[in-house]
C-alpha positions in Angstrom: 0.0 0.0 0.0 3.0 2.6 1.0 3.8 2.4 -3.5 0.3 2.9 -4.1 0.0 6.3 -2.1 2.3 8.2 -4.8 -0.1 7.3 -7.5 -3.7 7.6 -5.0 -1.9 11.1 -4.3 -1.6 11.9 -7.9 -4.5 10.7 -9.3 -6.7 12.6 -6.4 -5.1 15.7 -7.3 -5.3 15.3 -11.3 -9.3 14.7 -10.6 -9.1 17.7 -7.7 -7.9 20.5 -10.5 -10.6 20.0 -12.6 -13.1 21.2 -10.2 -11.2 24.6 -9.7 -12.8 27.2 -11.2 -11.2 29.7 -13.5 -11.5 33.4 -12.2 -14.2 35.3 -13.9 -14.0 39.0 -15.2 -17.3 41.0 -15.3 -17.9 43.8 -17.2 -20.1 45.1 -14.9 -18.8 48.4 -13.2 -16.4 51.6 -13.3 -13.4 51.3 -15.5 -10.5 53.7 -16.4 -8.4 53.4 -19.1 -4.6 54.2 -20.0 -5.7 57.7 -21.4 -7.5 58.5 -17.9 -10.9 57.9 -19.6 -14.0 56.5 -17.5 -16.4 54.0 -18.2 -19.2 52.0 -16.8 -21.4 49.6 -17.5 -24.4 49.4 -15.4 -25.5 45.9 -16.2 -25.1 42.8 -18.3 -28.3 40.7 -19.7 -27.3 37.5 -18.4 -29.1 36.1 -21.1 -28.6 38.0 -24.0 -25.3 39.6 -22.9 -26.4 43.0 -23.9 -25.2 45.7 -21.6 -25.3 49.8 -21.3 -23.6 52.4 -19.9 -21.6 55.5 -20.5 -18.4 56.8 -21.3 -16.3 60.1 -20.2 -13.6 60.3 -22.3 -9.8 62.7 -21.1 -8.4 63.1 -24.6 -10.7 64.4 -27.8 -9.2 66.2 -31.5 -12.6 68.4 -31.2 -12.4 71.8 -29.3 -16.2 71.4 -28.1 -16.5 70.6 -24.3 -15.7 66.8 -23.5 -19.3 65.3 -22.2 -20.6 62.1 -21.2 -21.6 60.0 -23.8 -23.7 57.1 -24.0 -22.5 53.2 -24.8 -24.4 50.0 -25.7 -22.4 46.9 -26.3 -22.7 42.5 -25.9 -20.8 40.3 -24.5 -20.3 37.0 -26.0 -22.0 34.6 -24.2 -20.8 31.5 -25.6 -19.9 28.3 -23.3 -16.1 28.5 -24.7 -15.8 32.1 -22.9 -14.5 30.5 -19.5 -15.0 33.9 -17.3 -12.7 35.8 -19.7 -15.2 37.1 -22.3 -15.1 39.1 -25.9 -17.6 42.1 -26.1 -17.5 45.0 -28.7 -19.4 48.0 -27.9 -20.5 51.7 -29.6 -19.8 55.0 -27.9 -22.1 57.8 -29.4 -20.0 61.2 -28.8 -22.9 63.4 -27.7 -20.2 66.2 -28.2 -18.6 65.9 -31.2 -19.5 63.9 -34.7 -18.3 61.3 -34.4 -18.6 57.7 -33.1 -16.1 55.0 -32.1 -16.9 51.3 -32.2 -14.8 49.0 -29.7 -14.1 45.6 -29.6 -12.0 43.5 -26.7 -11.5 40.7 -24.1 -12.2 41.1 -20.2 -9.2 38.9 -18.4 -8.3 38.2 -15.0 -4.5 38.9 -14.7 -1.9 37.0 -12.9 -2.7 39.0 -10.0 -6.1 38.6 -9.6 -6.8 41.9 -11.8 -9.6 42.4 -14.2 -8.4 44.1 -17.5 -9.9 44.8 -20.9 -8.1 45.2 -23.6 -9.3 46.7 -26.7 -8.5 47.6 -29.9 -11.0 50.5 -31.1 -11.8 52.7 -34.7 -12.9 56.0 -34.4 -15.4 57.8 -37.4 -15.1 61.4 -37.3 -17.8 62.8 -39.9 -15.6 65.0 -42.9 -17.0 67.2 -45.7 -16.7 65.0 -48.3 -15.4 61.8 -50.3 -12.3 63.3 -51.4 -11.8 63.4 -47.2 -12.5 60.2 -46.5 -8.7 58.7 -45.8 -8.3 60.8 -42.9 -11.9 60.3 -41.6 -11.1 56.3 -39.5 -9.0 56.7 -36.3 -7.6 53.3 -35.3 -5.7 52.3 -31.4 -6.0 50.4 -28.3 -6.4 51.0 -24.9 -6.6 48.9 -21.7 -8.9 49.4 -18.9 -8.4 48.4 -15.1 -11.0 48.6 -12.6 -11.9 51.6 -10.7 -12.1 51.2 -7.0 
C-alpha cells in the first residue's frame, strides 16, 4: 500500500484540478483606461449579454467641451468564454460627430486583476469623399477597474 499512495496522491489531485474554477472577469462596473478615460457599464443581460452604460472620455481632436456619452455593447456569451469574455461595444460622442466602435477581451490577470483590452476605430464625420482617408482613427487602450 505505502507504493500505491504516490499514484492515490496523484490521481486525487489530477481529478481535484478540474473542479477549480477559472477566475471570472465582469464587465459590470467603473473602469479607467490608460488615457484616464472612464467608463461604466451598469448591467449585463445574463441572457442576451447586452449591456449599457456611459463613457467620459480625457483626450478628444474636437475643441467642443468633453461630455458624457452614452454606450451599448454584448458580451459574447458563448460556453467557450471560460470567465474571460469578448464584447465589442459603440460609444455615441454626444459632443462631437463622431462615433467609435470597440471591440476587446475582459481577463483576470496573474494578479487577480480584471483588465480589458481593446483595440477601437474611431469615425469622425468629414466634408466630403475626397476626405475620406483621414476620416477612421484606429488604437488600443486597456482598462483596469476603478475602485
Amino acid at each position: 500500500m505505502v507504493q500505491a499512495t504516490p499514484f492515490f496522491l496523484v490521481l486525487f489531485l489530477a481529478l481535484g484540478a478540474h473542479g477549480l474554477s477559472v477566475k471570472k472577469c465582469s464587465l459590470t462596473g467603473t473602469w479607467v483606461n490608460d488615457l484616464g478615460s472612464n467608463m461604466t457599464i451598469v448591467t449585463v443581460n445574463s441572457k442576451t449579454g447586452v449591456f449599457a452604460g456611459s463613457y467620459h472620455t480625457a483626450v478628444s481632436a474636437t475643441s467642443n467641451t468633453i461630455k458624457e456619452s452614452p454606450l451599448q455593447g454584448a458580451m459574447q456569451k458563448s460556453p467557450n468564454q471560460k470567465g474571460q469574455p469578448t464584447f465589442g461595444f459603440t460609444v455615441n460622442w454626444s459632443f462631437s460627430d463622431s462615433i467609435t466602435v470597440f471591440t476587446g477581451q475582459c481577463f483576470v490577470d496573474d494578479d487577480g486583476k480584471e483588465v480589458l483590452k481593446t483595440m477601437w476605430l474611431l469615425r469622425s464625420r468629414v466634408e466630403d469623399i475626397k476626405n475620406d482617408w483621414k476620416a477612421t482613427r484606429v488604437g488600443v487602450n486597456v482598462f483596469s477597474r476603478l475602485q
